[in-house]
N, CA, C and O atoms as a Maestro MAE file, in Angstrom:
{
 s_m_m2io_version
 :::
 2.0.0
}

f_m_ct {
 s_m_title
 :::
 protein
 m_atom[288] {
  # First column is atom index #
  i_m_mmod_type
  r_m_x_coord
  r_m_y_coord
  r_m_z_coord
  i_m_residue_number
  s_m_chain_name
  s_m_pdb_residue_name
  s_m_pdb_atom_name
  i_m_atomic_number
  :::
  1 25 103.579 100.280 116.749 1 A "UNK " " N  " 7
  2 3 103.618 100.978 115.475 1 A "UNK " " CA " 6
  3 2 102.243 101.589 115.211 1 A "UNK " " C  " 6
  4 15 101.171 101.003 115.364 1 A "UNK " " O  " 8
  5 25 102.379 102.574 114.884 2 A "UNK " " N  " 7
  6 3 101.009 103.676 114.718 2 A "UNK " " CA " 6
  7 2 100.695 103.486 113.289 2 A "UNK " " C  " 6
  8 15 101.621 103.439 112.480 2 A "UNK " " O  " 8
  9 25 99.126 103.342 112.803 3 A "UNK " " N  " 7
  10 3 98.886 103.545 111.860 3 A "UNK " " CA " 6
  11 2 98.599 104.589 111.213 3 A "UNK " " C  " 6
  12 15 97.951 105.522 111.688 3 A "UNK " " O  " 8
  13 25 99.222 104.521 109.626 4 A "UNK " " N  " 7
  14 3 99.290 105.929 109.250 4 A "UNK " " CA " 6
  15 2 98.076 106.941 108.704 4 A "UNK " " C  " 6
  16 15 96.981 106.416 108.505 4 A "UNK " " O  " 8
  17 25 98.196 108.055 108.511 5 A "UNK " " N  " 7
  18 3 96.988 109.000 108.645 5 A "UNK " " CA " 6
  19 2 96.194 108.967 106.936 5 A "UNK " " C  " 6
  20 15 96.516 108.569 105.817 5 A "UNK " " O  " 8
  21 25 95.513 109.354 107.304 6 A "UNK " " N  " 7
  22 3 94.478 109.671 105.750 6 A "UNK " " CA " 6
  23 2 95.742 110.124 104.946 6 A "UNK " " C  " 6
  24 15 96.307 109.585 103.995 6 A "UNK " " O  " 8
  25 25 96.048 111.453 105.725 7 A "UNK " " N  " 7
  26 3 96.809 112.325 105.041 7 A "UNK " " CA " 6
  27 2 97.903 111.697 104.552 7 A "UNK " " C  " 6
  28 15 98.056 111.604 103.334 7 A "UNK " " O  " 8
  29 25 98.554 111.330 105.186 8 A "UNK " " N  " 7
  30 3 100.042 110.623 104.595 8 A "UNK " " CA " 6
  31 2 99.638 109.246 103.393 8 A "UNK " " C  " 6
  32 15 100.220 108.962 102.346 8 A "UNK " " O  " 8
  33 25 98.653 108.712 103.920 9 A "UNK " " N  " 7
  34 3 98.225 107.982 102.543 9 A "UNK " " CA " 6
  35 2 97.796 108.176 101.289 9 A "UNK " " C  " 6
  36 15 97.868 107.326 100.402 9 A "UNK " " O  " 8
  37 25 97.159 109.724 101.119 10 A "UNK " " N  " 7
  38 3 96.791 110.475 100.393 10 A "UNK " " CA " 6
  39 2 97.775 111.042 99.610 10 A "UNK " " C  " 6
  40 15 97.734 111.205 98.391 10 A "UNK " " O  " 8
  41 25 98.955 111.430 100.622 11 A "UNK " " N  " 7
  42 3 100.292 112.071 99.808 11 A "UNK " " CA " 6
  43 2 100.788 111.025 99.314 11 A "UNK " " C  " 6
  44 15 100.764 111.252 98.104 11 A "UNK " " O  " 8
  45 25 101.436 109.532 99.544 12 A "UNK " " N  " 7
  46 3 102.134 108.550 99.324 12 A "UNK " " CA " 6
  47 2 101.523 108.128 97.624 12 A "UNK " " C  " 6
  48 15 102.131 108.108 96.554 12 A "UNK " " O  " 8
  49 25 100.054 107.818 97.964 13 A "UNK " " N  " 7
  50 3 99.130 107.639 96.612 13 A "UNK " " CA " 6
  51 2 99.342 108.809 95.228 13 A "UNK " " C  " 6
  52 15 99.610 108.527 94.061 13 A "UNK " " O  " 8
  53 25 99.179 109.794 95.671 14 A "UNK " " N  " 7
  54 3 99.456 110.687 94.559 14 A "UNK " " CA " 6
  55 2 100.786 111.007 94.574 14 A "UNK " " C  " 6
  56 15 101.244 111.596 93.596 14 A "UNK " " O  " 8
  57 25 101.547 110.709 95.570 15 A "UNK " " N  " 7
  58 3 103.349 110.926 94.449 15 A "UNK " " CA " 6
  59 2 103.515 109.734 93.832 15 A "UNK " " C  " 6
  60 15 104.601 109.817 93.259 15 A "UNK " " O  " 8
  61 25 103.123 108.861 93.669 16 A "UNK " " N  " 7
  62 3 103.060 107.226 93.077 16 A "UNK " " CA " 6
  63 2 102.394 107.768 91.699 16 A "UNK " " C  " 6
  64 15 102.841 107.814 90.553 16 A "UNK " " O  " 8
  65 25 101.463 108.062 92.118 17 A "UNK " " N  " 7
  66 3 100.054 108.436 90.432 17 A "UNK " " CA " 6
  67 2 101.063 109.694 89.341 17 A "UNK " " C  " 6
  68 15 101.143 109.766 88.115 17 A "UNK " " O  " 8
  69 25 101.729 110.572 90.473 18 A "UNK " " N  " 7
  70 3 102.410 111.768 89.580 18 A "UNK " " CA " 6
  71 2 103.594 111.195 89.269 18 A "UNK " " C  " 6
  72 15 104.077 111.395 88.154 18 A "UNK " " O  " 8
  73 25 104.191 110.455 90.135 19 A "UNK " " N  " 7
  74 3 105.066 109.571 89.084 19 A "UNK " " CA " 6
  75 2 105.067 109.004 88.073 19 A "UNK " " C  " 6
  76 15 105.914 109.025 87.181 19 A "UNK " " O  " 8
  77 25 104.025 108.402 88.146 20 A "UNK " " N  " 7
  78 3 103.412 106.935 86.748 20 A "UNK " " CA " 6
  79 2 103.080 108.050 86.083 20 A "UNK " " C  " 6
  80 15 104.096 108.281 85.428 20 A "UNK " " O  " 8
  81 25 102.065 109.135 85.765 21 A "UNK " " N  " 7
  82 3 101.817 109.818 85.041 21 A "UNK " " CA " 6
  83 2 102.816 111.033 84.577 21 A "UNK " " C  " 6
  84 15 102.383 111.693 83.633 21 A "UNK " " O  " 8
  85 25 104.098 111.426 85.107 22 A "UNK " " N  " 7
  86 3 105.010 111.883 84.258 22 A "UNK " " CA " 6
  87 2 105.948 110.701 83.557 22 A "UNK " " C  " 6
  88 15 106.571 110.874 82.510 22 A "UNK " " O  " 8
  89 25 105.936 109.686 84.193 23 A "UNK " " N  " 7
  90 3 106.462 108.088 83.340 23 A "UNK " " CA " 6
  91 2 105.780 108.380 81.963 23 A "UNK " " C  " 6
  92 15 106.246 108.840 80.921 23 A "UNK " " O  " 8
  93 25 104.672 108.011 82.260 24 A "UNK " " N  " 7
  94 3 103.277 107.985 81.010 24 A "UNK " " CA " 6
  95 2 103.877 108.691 79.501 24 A "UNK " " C  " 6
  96 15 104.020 108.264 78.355 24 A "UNK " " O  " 8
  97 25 104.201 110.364 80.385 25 A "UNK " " N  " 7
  98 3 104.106 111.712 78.876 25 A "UNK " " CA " 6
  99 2 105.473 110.877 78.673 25 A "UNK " " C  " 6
  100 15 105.458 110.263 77.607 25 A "UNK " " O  " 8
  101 25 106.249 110.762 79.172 26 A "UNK " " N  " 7
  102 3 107.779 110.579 78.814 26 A "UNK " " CA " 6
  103 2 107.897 109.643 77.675 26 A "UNK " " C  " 6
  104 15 108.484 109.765 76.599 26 A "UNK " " O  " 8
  105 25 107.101 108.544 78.243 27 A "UNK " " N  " 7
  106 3 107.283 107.568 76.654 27 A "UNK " " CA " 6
  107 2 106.194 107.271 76.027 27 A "UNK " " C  " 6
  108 15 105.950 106.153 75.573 27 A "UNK " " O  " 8
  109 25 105.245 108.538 75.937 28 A "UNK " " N  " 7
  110 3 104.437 108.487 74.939 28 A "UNK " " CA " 6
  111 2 104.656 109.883 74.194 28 A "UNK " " C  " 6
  112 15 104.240 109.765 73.041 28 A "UNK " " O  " 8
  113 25 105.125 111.073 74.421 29 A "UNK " " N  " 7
  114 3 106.225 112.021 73.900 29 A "UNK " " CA " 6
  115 2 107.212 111.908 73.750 29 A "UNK " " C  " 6
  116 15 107.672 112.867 73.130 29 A "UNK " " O  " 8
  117 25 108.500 110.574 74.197 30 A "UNK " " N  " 7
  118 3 109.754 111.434 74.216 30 A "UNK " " CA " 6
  119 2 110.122 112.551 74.802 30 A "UNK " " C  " 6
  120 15 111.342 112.709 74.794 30 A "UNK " " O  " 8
  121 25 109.556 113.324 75.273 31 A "UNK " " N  " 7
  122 3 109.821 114.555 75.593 31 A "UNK " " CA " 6
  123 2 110.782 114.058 77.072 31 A "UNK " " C  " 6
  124 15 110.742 112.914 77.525 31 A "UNK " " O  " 8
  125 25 111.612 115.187 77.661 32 A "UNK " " N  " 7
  126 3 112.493 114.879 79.097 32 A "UNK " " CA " 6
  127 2 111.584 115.136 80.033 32 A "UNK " " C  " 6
  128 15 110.472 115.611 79.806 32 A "UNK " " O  " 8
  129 25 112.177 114.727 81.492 33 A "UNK " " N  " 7
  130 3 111.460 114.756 82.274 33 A "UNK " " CA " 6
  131 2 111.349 116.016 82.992 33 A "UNK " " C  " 6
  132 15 110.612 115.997 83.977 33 A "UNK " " O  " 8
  133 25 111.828 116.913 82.751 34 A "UNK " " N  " 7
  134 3 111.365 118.186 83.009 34 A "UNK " " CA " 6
  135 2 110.498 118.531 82.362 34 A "UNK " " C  " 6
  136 15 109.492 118.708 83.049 34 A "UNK " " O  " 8
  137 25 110.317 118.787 81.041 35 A "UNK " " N  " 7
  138 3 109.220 118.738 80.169 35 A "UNK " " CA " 6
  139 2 107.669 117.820 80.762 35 A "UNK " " C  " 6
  140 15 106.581 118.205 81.192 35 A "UNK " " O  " 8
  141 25 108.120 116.824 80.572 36 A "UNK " " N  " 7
  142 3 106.767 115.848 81.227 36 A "UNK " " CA " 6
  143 2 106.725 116.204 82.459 36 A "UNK " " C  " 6
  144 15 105.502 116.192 82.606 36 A "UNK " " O  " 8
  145 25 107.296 116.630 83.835 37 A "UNK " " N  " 7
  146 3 106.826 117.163 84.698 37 A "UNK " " CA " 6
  147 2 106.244 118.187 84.779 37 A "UNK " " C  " 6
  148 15 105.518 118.385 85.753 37 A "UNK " " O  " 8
  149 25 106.401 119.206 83.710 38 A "UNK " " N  " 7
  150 3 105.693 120.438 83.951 38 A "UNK " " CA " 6
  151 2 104.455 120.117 82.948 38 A "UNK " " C  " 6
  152 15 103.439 120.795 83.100 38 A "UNK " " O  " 8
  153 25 104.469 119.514 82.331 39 A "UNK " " N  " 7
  154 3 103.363 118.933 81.513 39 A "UNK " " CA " 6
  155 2 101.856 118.556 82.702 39 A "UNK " " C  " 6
  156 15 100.794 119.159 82.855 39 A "UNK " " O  " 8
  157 25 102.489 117.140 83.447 40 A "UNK " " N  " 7
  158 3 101.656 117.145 84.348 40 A "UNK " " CA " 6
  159 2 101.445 118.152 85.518 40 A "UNK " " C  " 6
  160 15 100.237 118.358 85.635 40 A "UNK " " O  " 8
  161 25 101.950 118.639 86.148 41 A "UNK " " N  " 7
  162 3 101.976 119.721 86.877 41 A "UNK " " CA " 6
  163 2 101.193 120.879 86.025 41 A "UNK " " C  " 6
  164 15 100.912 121.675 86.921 41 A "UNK " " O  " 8
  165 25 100.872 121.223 85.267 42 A "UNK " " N  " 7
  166 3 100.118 122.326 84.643 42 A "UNK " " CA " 6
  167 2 98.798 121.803 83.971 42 A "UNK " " C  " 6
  168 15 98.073 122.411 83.184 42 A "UNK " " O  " 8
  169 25 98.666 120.597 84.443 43 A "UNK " " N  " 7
  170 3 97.803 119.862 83.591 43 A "UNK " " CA " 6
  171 2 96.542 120.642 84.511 43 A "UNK " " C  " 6
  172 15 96.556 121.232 85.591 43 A "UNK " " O  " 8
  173 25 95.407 120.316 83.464 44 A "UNK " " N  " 7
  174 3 93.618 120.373 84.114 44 A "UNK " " CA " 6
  175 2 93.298 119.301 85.762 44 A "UNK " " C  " 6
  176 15 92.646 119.634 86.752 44 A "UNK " " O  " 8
  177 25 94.104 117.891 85.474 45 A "UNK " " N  " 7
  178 3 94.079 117.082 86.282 45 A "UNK " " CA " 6
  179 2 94.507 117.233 87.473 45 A "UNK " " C  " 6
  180 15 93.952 116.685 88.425 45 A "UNK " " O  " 8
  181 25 96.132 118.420 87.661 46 A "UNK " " N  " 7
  182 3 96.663 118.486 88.684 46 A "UNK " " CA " 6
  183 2 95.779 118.720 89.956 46 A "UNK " " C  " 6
  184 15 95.791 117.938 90.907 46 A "UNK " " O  " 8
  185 25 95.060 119.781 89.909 47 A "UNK " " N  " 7
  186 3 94.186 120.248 91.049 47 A "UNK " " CA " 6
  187 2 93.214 119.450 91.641 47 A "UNK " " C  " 6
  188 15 92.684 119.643 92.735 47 A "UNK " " O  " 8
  189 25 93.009 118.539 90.857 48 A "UNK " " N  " 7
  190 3 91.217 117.542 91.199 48 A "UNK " " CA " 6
  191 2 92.272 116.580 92.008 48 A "UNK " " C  " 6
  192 15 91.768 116.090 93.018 48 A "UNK " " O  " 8
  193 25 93.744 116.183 91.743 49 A "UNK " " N  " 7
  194 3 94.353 114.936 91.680 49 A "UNK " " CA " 6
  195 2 94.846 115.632 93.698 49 A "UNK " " C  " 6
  196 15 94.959 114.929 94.703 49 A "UNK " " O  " 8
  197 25 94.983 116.864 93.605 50 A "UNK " " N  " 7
  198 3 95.636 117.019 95.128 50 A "UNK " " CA " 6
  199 2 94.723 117.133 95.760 50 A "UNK " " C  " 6
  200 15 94.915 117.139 96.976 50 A "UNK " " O  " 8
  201 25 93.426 117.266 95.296 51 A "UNK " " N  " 7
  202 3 92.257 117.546 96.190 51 A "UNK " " CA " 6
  203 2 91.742 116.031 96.782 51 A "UNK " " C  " 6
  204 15 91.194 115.143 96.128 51 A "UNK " " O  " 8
  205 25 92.201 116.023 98.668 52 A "UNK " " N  " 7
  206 3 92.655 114.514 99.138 52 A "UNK " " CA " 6
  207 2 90.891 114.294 99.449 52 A "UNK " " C  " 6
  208 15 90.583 113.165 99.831 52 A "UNK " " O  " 8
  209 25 89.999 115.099 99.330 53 A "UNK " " N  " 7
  210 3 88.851 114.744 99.531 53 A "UNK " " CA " 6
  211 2 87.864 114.073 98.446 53 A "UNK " " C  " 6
  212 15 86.686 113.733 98.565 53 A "UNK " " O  " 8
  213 25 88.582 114.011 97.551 54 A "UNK " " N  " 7
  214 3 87.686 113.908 96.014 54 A "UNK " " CA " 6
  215 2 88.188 112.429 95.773 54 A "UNK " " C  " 6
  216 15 87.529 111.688 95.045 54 A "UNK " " O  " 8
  217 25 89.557 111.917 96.488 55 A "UNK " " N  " 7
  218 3 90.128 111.117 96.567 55 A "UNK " " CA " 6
  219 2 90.076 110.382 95.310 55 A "UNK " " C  " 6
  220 15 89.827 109.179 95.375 55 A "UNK " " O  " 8
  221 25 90.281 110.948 94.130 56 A "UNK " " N  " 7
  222 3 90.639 110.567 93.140 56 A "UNK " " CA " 6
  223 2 92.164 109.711 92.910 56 A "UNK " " C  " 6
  224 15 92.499 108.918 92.030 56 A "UNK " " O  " 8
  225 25 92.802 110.173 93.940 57 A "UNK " " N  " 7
  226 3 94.249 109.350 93.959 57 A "UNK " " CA " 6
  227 2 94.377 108.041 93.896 57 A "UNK " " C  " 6
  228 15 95.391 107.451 93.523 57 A "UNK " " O  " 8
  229 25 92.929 107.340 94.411 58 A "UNK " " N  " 7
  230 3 92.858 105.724 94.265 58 A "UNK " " CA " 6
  231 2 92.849 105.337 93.268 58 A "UNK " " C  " 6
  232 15 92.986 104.130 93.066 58 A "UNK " " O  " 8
  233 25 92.671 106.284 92.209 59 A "UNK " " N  " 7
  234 3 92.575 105.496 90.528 59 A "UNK " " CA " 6
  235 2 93.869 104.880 90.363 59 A "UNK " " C  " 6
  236 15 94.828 105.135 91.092 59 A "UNK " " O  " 8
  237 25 93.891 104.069 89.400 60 A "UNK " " N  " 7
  238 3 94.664 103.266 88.579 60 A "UNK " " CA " 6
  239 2 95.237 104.723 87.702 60 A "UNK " " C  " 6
  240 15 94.606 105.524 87.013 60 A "UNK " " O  " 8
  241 25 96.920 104.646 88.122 61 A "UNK " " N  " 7
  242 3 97.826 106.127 87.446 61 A "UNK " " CA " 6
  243 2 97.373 106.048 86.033 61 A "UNK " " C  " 6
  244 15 97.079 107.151 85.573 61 A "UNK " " O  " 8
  245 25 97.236 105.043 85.216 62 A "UNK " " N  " 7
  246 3 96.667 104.524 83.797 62 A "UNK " " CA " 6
  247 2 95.420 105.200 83.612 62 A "UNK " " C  " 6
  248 15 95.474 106.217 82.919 62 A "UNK " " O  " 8
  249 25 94.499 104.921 83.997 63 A "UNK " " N  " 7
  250 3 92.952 106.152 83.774 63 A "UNK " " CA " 6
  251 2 93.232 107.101 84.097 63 A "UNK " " C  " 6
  252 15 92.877 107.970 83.301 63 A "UNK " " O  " 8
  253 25 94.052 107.672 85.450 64 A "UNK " " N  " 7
  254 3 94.346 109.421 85.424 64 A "UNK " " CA " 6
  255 2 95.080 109.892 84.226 64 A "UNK " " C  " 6
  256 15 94.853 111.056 83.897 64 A "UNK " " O  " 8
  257 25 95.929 109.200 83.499 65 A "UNK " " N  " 7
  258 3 96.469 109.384 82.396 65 A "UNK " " CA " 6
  259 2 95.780 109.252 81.499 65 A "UNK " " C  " 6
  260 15 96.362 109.881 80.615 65 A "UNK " " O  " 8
  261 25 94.735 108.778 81.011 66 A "UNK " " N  " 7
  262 3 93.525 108.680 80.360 66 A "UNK " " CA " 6
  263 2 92.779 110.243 80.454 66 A "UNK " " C  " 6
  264 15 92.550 110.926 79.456 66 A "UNK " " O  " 8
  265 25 92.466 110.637 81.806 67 A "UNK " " N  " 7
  266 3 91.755 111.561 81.997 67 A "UNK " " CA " 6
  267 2 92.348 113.104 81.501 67 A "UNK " " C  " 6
  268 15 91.859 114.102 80.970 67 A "UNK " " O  " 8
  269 25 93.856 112.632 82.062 68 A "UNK " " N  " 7
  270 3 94.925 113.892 81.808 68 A "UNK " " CA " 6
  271 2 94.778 114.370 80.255 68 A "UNK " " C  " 6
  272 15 94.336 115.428 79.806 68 A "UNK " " O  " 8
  273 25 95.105 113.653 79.842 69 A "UNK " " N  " 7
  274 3 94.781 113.590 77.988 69 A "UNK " " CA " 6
  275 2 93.808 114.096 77.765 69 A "UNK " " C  " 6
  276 15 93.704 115.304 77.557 69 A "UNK " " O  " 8
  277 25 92.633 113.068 77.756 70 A "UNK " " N  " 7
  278 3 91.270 114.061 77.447 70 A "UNK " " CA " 6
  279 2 90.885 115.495 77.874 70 A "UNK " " C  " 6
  280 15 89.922 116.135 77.451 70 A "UNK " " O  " 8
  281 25 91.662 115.829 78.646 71 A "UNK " " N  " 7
  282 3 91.808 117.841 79.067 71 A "UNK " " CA " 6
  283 2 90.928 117.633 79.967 71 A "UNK " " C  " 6
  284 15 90.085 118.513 79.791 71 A "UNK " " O  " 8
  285 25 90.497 116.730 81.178 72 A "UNK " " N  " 7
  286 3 89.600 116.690 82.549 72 A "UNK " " CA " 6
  287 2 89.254 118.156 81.928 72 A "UNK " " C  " 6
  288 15 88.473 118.906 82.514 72 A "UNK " " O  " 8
  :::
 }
 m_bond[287] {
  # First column is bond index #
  i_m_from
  i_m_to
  i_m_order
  :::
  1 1 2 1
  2 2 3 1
  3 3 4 2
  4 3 5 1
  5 5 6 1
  6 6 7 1
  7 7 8 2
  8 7 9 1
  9 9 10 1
  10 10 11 1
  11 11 12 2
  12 11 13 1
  13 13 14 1
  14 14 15 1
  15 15 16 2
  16 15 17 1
  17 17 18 1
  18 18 19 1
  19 19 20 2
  20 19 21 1
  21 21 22 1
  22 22 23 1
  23 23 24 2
  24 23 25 1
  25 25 26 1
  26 26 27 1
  27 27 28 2
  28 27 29 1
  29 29 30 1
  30 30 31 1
  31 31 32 2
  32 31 33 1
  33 33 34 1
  34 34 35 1
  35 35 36 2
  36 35 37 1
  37 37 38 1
  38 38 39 1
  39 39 40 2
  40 39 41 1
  41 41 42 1
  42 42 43 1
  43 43 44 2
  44 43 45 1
  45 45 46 1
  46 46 47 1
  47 47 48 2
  48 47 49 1
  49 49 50 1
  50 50 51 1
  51 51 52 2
  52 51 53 1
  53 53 54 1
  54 54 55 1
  55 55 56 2
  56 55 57 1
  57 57 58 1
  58 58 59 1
  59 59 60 2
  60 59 61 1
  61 61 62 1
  62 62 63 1
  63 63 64 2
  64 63 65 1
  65 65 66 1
  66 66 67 1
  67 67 68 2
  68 67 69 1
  69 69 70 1
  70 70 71 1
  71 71 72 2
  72 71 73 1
  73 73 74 1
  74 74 75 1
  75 75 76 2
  76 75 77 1
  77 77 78 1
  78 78 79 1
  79 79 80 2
  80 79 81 1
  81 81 82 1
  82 82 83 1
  83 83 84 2
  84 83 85 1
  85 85 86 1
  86 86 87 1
  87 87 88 2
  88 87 89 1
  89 89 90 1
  90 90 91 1
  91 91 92 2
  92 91 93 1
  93 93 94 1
  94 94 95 1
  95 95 96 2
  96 95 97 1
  97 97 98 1
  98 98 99 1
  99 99 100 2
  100 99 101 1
  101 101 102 1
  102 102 103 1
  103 103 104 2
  104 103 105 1
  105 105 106 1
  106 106 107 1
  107 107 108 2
  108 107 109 1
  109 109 110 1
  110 110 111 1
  111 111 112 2
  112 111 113 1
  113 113 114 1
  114 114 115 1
  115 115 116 2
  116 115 117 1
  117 117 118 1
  118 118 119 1
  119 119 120 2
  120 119 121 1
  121 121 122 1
  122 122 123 1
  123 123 124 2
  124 123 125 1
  125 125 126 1
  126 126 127 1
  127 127 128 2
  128 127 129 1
  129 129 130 1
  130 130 131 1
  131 131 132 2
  132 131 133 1
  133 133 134 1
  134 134 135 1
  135 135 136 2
  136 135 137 1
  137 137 138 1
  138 138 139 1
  139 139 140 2
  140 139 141 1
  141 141 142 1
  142 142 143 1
  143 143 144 2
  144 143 145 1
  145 145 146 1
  146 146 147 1
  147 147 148 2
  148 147 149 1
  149 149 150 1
  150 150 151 1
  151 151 152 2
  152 151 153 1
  153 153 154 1
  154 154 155 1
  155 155 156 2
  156 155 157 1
  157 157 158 1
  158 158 159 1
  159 159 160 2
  160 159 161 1
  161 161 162 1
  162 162 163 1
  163 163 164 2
  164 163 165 1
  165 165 166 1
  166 166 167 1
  167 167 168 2
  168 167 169 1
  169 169 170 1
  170 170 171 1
  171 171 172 2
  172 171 173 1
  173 173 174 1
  174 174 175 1
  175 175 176 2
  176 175 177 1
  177 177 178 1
  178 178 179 1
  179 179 180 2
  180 179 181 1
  181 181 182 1
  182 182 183 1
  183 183 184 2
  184 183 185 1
  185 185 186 1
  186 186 187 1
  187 187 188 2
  188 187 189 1
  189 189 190 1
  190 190 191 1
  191 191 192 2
  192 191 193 1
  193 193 194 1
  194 194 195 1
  195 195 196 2
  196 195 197 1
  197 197 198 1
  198 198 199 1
  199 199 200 2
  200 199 201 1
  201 201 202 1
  202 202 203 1
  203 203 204 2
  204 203 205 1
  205 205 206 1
  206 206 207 1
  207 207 208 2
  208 207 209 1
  209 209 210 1
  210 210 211 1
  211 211 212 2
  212 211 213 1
  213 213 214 1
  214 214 215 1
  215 215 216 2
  216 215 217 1
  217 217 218 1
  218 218 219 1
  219 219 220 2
  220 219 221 1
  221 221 222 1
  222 222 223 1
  223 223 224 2
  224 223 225 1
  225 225 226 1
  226 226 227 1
  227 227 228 2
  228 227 229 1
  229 229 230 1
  230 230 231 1
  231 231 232 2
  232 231 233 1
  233 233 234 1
  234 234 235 1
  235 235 236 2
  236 235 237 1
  237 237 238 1
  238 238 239 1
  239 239 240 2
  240 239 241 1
  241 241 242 1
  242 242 243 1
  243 243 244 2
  244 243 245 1
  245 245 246 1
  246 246 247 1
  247 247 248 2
  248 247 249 1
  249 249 250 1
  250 250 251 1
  251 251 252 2
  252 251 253 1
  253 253 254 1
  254 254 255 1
  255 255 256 2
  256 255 257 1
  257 257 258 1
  258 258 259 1
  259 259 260 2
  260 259 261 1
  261 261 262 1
  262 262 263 1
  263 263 264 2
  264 263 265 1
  265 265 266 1
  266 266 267 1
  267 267 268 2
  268 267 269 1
  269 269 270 1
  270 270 271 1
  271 271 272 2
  272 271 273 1
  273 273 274 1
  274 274 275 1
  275 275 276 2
  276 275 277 1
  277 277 278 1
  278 278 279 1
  279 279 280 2
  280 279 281 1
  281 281 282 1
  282 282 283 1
  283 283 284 2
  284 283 285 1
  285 285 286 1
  286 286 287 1
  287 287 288 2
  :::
 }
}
């Protein structure tokens, strides 16, 4: 069994974080999850969060949601 790449750990981590953080808007808006997905997806955070070198993806989804809010 091969161990897996930066990359694929990098993707696995941030669909986990963009999960928890459209979780997050959902029940702290109410709003649906289309709504809270495009919420996060248009967010200030999105771009820093795919950038696998800045490796911000290790945060706790809870402080990126912290950060998301405050308008990064």
């Amino acid at each position: 069994m091969t161990q897996p790449t930066h990359h694929q750990i990098a993707t696995y981590l941030t669909d986990y974080a963009l999960s928890e953080l459209v979780k997050y808007v959902m029940e702290d808006t109410g709003c649906s999850i289309e709504q809270a997905i495009e919420r996060v997806y248009n967010s200030s955070l999105m771009p820093i969060l795919q950038d696998e070198e800045g490796e911000l993806y290790v945060q706790d989804p809870a402080y990126l949601y912290e950060l998301m809010m405050s308008g990064l």
